[in-house]
ZAPA-260241 format. One record per atom (N, C-alpha, C): residue in three letters; y, x, z. Coordinates in steps of 0.001 Angstrom, whole numbers, padded with zeros to 6 digits, always signed. Each point is the difference from the previous one (the first is absolute). Layout:
N
ALAYXZ/...
//
This chain:
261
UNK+030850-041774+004995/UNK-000367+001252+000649/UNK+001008+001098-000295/UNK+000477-000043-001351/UNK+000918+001462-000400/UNK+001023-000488+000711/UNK+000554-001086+000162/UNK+001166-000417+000279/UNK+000559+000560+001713/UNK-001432-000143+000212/UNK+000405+000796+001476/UNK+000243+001241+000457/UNK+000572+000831-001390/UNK-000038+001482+000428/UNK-000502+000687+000174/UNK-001024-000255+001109/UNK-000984+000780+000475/UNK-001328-000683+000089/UNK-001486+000954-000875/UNK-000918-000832+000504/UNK-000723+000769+000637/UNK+000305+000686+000904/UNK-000931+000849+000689/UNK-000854-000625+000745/UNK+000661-001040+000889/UNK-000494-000706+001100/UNK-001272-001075-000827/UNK+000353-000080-001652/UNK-000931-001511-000301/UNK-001230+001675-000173/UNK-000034+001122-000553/UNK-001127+001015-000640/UNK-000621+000247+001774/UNK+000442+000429+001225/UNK-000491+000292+001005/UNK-000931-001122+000320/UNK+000439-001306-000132/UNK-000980-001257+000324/UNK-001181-000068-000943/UNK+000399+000108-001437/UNK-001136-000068-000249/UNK-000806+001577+000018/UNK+000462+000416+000688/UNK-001160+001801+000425/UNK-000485-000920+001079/UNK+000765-000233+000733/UNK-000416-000660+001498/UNK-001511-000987-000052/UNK+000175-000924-000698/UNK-001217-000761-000656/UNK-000836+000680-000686/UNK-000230+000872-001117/UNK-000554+000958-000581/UNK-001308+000095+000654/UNK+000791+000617+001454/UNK-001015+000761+000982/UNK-000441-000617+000894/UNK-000008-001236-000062/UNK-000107-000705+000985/UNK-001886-000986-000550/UNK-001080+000853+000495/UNK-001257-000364-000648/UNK-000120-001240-000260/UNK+000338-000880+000556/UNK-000181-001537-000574/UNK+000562+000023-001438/UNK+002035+000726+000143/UNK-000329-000627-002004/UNK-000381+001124-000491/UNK-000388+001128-000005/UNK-000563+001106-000428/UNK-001420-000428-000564/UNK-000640-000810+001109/UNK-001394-000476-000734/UNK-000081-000795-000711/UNK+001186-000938-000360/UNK+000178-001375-000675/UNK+000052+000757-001384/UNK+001173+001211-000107/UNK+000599+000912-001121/UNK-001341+000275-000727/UNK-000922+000610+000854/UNK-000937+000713-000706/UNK-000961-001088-000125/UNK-000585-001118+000100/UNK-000412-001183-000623/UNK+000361-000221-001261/UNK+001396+000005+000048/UNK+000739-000884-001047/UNK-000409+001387-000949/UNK+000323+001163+000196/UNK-000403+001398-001321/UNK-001462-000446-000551/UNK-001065-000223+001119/UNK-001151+000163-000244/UNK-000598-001377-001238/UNK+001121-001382+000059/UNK-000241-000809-000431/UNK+000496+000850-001817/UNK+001191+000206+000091/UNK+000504+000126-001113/UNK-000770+001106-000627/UNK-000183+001576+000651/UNK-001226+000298-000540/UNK-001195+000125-000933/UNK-000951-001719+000964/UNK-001031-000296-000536/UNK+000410-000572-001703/UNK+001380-000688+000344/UNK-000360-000725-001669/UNK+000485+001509-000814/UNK+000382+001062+000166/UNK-000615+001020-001278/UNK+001651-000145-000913/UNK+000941-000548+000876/UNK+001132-000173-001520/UNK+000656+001334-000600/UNK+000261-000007-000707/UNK+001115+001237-000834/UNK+001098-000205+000096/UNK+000672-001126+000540/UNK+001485+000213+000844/UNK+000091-001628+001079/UNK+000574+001004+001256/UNK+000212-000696+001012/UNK+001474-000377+000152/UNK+000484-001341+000653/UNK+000847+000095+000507/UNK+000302-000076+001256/UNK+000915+000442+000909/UNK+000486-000328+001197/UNK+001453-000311+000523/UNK-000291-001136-000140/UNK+000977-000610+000210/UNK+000557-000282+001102/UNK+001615+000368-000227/UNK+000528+000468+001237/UNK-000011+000903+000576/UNK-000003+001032-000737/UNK-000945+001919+001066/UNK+000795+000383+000679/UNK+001122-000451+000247/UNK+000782+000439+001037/UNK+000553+001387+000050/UNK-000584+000589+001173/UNK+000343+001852-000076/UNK-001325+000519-000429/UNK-000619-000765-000595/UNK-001130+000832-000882/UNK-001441+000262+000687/UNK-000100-000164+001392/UNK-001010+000202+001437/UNK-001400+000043-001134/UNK-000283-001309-000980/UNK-001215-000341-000216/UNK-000652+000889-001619/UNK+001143+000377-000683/UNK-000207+000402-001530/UNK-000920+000953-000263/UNK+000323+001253+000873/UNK-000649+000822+000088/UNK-001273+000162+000217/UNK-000634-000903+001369/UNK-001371-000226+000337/UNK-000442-000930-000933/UNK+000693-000719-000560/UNK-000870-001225-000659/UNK+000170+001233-001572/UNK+000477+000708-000233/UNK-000242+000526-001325/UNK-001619+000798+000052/UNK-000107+000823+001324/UNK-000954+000895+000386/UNK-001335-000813-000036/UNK+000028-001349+000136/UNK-001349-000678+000162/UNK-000012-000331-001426/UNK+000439-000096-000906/UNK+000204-000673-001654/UNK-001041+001122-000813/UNK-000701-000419-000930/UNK+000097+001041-001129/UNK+000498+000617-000448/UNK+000156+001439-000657/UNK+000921+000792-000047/UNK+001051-000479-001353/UNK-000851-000711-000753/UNK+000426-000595-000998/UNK+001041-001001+000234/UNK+000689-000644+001260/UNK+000255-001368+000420/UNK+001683+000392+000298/UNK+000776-000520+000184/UNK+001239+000272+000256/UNK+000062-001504+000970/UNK+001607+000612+000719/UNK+000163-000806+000981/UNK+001935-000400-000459/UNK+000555-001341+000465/UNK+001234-000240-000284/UNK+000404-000501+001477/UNK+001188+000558+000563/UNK+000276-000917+001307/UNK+001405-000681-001164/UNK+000136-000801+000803/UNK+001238-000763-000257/UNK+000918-000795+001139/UNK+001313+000418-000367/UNK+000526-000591+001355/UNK+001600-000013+000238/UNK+000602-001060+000317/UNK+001798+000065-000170/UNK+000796+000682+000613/UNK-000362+001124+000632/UNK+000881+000839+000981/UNK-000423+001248-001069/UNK+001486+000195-000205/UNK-000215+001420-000537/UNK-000085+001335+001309/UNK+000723-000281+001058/UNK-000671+000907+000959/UNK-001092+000283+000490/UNK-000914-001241-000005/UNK-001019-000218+000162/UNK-000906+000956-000825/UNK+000198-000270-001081/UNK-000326+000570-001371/UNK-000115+001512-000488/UNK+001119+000644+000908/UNK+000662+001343-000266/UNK-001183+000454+001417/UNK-000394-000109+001157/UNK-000688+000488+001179/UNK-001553-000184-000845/UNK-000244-001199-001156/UNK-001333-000103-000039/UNK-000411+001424-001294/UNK+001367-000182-000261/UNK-000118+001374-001539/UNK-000323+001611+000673/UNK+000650-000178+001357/UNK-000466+001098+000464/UNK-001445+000553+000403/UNK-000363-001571+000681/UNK-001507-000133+000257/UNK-001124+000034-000745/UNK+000693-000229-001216/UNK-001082+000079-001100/UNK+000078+001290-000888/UNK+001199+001066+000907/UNK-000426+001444-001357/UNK-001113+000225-000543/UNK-000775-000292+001310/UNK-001331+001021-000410/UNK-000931-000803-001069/UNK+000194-001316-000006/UNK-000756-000562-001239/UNK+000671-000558-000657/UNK+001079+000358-000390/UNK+000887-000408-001395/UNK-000313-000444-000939/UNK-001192+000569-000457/UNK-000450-000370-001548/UNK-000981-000804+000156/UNK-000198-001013+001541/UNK-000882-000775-000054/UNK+000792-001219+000380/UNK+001117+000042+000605/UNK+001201-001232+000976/UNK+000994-000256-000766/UNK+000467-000699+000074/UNK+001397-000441-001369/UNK+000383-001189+000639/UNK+001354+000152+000176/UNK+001215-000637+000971/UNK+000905-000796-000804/UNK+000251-001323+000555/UNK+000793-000985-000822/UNK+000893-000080+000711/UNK+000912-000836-000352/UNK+001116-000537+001129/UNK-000180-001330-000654/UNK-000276-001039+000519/UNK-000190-001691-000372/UNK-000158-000914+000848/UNK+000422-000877-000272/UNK+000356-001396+000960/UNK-001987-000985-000352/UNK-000695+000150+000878/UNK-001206-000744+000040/UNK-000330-001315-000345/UNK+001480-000849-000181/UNK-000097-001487-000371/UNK+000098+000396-001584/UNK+000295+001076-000378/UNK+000711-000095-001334/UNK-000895+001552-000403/UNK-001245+000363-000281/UNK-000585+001051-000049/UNK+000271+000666-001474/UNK+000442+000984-000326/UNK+000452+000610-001186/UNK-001220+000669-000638/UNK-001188-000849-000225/UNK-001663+000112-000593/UNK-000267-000801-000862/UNK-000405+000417-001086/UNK-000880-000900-000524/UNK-001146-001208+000421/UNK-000676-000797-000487/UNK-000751-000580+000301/UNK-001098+000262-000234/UNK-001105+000650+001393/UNK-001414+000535-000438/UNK+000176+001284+000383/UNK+000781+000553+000546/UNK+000430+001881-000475/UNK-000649+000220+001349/UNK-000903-000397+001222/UNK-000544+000941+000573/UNK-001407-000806+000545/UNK-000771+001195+000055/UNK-001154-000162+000897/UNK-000590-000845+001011/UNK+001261+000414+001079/UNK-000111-000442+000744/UNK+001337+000016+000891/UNK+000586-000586+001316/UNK+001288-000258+000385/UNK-000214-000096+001217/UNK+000901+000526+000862/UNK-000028-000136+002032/UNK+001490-000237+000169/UNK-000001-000615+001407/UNK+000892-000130+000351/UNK-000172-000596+001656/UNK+000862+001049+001205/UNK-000890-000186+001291/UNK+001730+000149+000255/UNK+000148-001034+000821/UNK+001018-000716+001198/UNK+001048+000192-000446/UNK+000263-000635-001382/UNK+001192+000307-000840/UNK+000668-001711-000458/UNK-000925-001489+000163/UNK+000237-000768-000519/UNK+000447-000629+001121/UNK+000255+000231+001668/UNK+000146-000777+000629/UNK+002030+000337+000211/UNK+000253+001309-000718/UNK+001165+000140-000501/UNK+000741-000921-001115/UNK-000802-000864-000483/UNK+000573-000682-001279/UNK-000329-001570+000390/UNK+001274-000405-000379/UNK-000278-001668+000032/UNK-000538-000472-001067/UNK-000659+000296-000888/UNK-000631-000410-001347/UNK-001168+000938+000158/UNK-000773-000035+001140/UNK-000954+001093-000433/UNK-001387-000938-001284/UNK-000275-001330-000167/UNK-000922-000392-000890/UNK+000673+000613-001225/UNK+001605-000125-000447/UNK+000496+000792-001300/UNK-000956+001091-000326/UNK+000558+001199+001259/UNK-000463+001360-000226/UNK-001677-000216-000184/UNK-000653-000920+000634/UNK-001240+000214-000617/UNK-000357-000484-000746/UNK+000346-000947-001137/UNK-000045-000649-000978/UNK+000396+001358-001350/UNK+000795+001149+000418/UNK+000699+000512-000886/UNK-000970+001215+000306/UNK-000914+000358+000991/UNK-000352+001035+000395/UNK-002046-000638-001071/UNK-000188-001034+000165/UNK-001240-000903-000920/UNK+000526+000264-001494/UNK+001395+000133-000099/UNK+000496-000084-001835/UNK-000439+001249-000223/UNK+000420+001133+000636/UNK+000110+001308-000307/UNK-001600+000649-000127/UNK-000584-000691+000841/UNK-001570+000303+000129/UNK-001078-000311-001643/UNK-000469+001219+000024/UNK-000894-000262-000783/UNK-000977-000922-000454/UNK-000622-000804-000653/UNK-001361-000589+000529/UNK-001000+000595+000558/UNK-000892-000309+000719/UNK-000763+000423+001107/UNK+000650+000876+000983/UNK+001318+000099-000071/UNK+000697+000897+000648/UNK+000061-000250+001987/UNK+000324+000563+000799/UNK-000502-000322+001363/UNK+001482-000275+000857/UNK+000499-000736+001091/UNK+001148+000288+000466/UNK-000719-000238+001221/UNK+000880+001119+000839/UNK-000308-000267+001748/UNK+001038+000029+000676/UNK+000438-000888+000738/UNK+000922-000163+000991/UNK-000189-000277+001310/UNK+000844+000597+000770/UNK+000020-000023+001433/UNK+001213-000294+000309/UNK+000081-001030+001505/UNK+001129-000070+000009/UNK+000087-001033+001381/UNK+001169-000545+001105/UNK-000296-000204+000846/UNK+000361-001624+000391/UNK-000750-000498+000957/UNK+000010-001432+000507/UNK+001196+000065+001769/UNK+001292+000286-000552/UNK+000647+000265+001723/UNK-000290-001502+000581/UNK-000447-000812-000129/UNK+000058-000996+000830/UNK-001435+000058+000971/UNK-000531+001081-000178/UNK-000924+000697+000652/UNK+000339+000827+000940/UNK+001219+000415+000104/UNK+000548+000978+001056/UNK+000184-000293+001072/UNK-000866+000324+000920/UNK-000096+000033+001569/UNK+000522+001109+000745/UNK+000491-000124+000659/UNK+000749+001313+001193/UNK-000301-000596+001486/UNK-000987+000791+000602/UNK-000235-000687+001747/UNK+001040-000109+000955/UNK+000713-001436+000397/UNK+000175-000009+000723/UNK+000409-001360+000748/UNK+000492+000136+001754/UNK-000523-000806+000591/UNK+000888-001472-000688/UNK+000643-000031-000315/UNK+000738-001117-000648/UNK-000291-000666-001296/UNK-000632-000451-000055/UNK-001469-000293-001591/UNK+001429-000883-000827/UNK+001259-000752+000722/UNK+000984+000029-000809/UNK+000909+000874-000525/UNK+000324+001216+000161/UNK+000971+000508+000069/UNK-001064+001014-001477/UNK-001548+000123+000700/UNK-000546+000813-001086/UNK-000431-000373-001660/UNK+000077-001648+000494/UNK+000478-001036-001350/UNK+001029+000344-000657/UNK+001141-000474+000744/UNK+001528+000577-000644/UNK-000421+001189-001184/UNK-000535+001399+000892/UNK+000041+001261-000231/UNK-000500-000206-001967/UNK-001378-000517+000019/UNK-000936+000053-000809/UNK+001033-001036-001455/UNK+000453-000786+000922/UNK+000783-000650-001409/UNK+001426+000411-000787/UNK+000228+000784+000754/UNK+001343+000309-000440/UNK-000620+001512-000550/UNK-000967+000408+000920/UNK+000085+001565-001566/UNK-000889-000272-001096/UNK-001160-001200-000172/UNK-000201-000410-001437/UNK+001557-000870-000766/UNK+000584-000405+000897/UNK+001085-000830-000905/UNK+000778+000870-000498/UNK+000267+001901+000883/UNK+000776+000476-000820/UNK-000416+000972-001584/UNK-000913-000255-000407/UNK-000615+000191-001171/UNK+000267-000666-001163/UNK+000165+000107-001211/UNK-000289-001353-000809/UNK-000778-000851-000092/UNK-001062+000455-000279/UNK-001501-000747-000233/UNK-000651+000820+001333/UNK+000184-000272+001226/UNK-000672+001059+000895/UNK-001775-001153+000503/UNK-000043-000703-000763/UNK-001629-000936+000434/UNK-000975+000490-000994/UNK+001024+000636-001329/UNK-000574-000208-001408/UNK-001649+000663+000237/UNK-000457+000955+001025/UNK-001162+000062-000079/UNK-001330-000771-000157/UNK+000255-001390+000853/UNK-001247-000762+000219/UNK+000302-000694-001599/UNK+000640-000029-000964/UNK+000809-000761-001016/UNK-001160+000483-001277/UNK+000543+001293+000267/UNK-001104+001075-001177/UNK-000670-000568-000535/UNK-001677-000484+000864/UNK-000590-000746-001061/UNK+000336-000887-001003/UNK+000586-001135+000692/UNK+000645-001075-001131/UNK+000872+000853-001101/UNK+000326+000810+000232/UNK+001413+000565-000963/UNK-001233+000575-001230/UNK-000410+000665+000398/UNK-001343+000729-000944/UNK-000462-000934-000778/UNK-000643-000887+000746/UNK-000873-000881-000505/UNK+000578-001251-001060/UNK+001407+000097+000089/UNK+000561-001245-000696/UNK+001066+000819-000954/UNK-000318+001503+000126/UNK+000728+000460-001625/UNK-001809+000445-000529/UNK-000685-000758-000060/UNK-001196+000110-000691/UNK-001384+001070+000033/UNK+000940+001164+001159/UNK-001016+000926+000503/UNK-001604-000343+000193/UNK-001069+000448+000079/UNK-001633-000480+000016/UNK-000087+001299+001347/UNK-001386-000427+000378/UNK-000556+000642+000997/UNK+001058+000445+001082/UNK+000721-000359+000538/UNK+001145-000421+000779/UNK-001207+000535+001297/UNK+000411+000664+000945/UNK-000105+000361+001406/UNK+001280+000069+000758/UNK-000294-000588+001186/UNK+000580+000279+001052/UNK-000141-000045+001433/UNK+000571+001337+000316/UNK-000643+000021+001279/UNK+001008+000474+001380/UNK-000023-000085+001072/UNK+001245-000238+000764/UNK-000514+001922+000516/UNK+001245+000366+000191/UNK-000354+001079+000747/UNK+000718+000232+001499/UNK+000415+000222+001028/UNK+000317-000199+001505/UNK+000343+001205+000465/UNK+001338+000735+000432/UNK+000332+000714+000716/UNK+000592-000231+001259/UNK-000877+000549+001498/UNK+000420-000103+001235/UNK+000426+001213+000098/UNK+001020-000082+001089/UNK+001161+001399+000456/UNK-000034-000243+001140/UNK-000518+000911+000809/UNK-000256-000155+001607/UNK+001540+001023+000889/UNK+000594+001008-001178/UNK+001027+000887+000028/UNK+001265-000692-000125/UNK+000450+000104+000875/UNK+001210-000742-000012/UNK+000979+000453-001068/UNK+000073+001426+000428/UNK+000842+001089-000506/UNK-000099-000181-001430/UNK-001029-000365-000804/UNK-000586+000053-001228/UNK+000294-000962-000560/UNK+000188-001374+001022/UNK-000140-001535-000901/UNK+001558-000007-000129/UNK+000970+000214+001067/UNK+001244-000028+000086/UNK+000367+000854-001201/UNK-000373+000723-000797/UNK+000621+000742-001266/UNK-001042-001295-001411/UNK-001298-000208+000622/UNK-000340-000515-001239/UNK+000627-001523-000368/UNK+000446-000492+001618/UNK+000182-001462-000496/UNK+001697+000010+000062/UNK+000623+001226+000489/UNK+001418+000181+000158/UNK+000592-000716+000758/UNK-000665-000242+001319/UNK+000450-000752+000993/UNK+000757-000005+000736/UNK+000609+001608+000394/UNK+001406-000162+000142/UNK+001075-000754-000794/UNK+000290+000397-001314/UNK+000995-000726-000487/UNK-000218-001551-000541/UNK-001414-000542-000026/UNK-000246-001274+000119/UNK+000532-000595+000972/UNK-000164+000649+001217/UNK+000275-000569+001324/UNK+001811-000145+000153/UNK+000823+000946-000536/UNK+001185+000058-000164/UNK+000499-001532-000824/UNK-000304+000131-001478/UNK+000101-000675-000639/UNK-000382-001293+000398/UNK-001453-000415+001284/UNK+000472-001451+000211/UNK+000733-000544+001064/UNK+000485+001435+000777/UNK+001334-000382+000994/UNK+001240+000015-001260/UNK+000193+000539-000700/UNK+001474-000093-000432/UNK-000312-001337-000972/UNK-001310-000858-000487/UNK-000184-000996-000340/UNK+000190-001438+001195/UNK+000140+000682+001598/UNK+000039-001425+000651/UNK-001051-000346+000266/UNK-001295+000666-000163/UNK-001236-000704+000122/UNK-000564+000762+001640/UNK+000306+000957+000480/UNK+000155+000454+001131/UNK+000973+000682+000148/UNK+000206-000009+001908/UNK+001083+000447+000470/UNK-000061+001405+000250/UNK+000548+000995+000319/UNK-000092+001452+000672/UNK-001061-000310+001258/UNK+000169-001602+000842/UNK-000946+000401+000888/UNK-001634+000102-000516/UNK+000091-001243-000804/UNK-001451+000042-000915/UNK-000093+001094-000362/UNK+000657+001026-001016/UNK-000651+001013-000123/UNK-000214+001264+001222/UNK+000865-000347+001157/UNK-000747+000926+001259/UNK-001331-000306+000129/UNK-000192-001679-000285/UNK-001506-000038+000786/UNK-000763+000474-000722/UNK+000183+000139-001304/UNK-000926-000073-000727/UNK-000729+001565-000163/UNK+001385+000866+000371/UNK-000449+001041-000494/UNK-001018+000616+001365/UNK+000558-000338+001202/UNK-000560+000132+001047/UNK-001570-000392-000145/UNK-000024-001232-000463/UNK-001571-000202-000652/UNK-000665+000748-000623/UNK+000130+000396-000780/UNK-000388+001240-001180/UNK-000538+001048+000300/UNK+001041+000709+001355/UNK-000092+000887+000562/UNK-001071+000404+000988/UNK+000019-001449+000640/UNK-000296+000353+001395/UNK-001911-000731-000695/UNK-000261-000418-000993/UNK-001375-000216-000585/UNK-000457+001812-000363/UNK+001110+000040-000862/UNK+000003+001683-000543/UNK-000513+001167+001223/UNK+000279-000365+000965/UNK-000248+001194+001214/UNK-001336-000547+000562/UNK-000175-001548+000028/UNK-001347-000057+000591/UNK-001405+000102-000979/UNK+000754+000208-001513/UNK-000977+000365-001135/UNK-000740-001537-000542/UNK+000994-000984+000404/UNK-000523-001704-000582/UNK+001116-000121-001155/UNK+000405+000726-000334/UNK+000959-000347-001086/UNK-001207-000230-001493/UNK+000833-001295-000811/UNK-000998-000351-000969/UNK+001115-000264-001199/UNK-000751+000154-001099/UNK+001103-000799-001270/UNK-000515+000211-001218/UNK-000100-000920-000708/UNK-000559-000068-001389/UNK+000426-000960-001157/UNK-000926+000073-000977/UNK+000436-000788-001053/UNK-001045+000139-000971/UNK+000333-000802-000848/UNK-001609+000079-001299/UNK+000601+000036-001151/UNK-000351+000608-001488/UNK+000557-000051-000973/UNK-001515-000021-001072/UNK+000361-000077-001320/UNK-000998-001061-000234/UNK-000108+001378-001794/UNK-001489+000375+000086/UNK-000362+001056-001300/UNK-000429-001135-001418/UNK+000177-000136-000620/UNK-000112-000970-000943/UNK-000146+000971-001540/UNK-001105-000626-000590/UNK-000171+000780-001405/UNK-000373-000648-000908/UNK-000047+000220-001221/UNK+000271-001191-000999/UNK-000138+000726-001175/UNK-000583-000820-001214/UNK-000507+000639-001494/UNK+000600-000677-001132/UNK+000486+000553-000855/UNK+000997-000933-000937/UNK-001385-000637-000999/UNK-000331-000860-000458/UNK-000765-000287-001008/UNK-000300+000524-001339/UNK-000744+000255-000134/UNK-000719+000801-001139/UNK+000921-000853-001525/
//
């Protein structure tokens, strides 16, 4: 992420999602879970530009502190801003998630929402995210199944293509439906999981969430369609978009889990 100079474009996306009520309601699930178990320090892993620290500090006991953690120091520097106002409740790491710079036991409780389908080792990170956890301590993760990704249109091949090549460009981009097993076989108890489903009837909206312009680029300059394929395609899109049949979705999967007493 630092490497690219600029992360404006990765902090606008995730505002973009933020606000976008599907993961907004997932966000505030996942607070309400961590919450209930009552811990005196949270982690969040992966906090990115910070979107979640703040609200998830406000639902905590006043007694409770919150830690994001996360390898972009730019990232890091936008979330320090976000968190002036509760400073003495948020505390900012810079750390690599396979390799967590915690003790063993040192928190409450632990989140982490659409951060593991970035990592090709995401069972590591949760194996290391179960070390760090307290006993009885709680972890909730969210996170997404792209081989679920549907985009309407009339070519049910071409919308195949679509769906496999933007989970393939992920690391672990299936790792959602995975969750359970991953939980459940670093020894987690009371293991839930449950699928959650966002449809986008907005074209305008899905084309920034699923980045379908430059997907679509990327599988012409891959050979997998031609410039004419992508005329038709977009013509499709469009011309659903104006008659208001435009459809597109995907499912990602809320999963929660209790370290053993």
């Amino acid at each position: 992420m630092d490497g690219t100079g600029d992360t404006s474009a990765c902090t606008r996306c995730l505002d973009l999602l933020s606000d976008i009520p599907f993961f907004h309601g997932i966000k505030q699930e996942s607070f309400r879970i961590v919450a209930a178990a009552k811990p005196e320090l949270v982690l969040d892993a992966g906090c990115g530009a910070g979107n979640d620290l703040a609200t998830l500090a406000g639902l905590l006991p006043k007694k409770s502190r919150v830690m994001g953690i996360d390898a972009s120091a730019a990232l890091l520097s936008t979330a320090a801003e976000r968190t002036a106002s509760c400073r003495d409740r948020c505390d900012l790491v810079r750390g690599d998630l396979l390799r967590l710079p915690f003790a063993t036991g040192t928190f409450g409780a632990c989140r982490i929402d659409r951060v593991l389908q970035h990592i090709h080792n995401p069972a590591h990170v949760v194996e290391e995210l179960v070390r760090v956890l307290a006993p009885g301590g709680t972890l909730v993760a969210f996170d997404n199944d792209w081989d679920t990704l549907a985009v309407g249109l009339g070519d049910e091949e071409k919308s195949a293509l679509i769906t496999r090549s933007w989970s393939n460009s992920f690391a672990s981009g299936r790792v959602g439906k995975d969750l359970d097993r991953i939980f459940r076989n670093t020894g987690l108890v009371r293991v839930s999981a449950e699928p959650r489903t966002l449809a986008l009837t907005n074209l305008a909206l899905a084309e920034k969430v699923y980045d379908l312009p430059t997907l679509l680029s990327r599988m012409r300059d891959a050979g997998i369609f031609s410039e004419k394929d992508l005329a038709a395609i977009r013509k499709d899109l469009e011309s659903r978009a104006r008659a208001g049949t435009f459809t597109s979705g995907y499912s990602g999967w809320l999963v929660v889990g209790v370290k053993p007493e």
